[in-house]
C-alpha positions in Angstrom: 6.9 -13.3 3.6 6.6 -9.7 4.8 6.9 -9.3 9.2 3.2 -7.6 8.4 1.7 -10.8 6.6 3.8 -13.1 9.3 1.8 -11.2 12.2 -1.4 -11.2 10.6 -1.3 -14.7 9.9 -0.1 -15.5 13.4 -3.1 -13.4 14.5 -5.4 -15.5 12.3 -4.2 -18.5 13.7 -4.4 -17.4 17.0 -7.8 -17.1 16.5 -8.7 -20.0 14.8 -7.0 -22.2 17.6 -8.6 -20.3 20.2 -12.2 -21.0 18.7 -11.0 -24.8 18.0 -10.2 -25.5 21.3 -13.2 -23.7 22.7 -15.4 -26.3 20.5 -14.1 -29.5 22.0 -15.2 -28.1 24.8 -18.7 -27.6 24.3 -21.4 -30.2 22.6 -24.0 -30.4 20.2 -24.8 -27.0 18.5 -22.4 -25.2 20.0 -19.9 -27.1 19.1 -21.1 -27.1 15.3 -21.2 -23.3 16.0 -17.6 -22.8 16.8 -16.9 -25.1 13.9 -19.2 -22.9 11.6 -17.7 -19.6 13.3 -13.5 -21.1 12.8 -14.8 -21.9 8.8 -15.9 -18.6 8.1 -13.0 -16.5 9.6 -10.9 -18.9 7.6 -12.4 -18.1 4.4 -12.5 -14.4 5.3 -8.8 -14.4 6.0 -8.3 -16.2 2.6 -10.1 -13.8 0.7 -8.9 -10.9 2.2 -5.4 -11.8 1.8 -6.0 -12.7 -2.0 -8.1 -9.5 -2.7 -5.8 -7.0 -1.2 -3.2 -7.0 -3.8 -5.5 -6.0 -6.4 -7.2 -3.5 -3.5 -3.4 -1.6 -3.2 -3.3 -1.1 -7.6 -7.1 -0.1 -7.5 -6.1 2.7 -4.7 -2.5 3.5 -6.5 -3.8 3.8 -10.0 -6.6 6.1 -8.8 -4.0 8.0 -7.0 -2.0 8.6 -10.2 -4.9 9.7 -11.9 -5.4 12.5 -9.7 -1.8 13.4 -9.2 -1.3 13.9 -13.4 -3.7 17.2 -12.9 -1.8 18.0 -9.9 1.4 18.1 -12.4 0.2 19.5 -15.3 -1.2 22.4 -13.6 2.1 23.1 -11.1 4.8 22.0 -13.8 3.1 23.5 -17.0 6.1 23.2 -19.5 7.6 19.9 -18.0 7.7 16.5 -18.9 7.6 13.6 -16.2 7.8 10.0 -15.6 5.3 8.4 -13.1 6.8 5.2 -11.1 5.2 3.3 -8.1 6.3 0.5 -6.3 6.0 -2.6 -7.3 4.8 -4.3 -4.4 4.3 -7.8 -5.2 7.8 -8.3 -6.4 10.5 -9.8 -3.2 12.6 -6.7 -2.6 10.1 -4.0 -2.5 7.6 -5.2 0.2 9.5 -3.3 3.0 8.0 0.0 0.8 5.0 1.8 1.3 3.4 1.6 -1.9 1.4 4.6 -2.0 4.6 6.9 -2.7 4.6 7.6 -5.9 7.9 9.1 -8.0 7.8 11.6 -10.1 11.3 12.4 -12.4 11.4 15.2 -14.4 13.5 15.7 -17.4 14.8 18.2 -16.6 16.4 16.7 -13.3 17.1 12.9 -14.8 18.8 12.1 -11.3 16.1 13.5 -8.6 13.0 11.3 -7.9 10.7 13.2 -6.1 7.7 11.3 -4.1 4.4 12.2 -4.1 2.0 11.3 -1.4 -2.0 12.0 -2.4 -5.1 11.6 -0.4 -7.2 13.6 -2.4 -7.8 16.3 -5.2 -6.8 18.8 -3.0 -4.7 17.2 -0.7 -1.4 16.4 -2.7 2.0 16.6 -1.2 5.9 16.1 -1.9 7.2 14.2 1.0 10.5 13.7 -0.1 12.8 13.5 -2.7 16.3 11.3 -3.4 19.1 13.0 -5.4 22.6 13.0 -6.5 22.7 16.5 -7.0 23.2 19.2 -4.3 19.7 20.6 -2.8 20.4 24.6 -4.4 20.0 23.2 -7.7 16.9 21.4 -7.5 14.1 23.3 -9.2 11.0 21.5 -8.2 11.2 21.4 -4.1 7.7 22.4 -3.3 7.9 24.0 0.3 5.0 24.0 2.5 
């Protein structure tokens, strides 16, 4: 389990102990009320935790759709390989999975990673490489 999932679940319990103990401490309605209340942030949580996997590929695959433009148009006579993390593996949650890499052929041992908020707004945040930083041809300075 991720330190991010471990707080929100603490959180989550938190709050369903809080409104649990506040119940035994009222009667009749209320009571039934904080019962009622603890149930449906319960369920929330649940569905929110198994929706938001699918909500992080929804978000990256529309992000790769409008980063291929972005490519083609910038790197006309390139080719390219796309990779994202894979986030619901062990070993890659510590990653923020909206970086996306982009290797060219022509420079096999450079990733370069992509971060895009929008049509207009894409941007190379950083790169890894093996070779030295003169001979990399597709820095994009700002």
């Amino acid at each position: 389990m991720h330190p991010k999932e471990a707080i929100e679940l603490m959180v989550v319990g938190l709050c369903l102990v809080t409104i649990v103990i506040i119940s035994f401490l009222l009667t009749g309605k209320w009571r039934k009320i904080c019962w009622s209340l603890a149930l449906a942030v319960l369920v929330a949580y649940c569905i929110f935790f198994v929706i938001r996997p699918f909500w992080i590929d929804a978000q990256i695959e529309k992000k790769v759709t409008l980063l291929r433009p972005f490519l083609e148009q910038h790197y006309p006579n390139e080719e390219w390989v796309i990779s994202t993390v894979p986030h619901r593996e062990d070993g890659f949650k510590h990653l923020n999975p909206y970086y996306i890499g982009v290797v060219f052929e022509s420079e096999p041992n450079t990733i370069y990673n992509y971060w895009v908020e929008s049509k207009s707004n894409i941007y190379q945040i950083s790169f890894e490489t093996d070779n030295m930083l003169d001979e990399l041809e597709h820095v994009e300075k700002r």
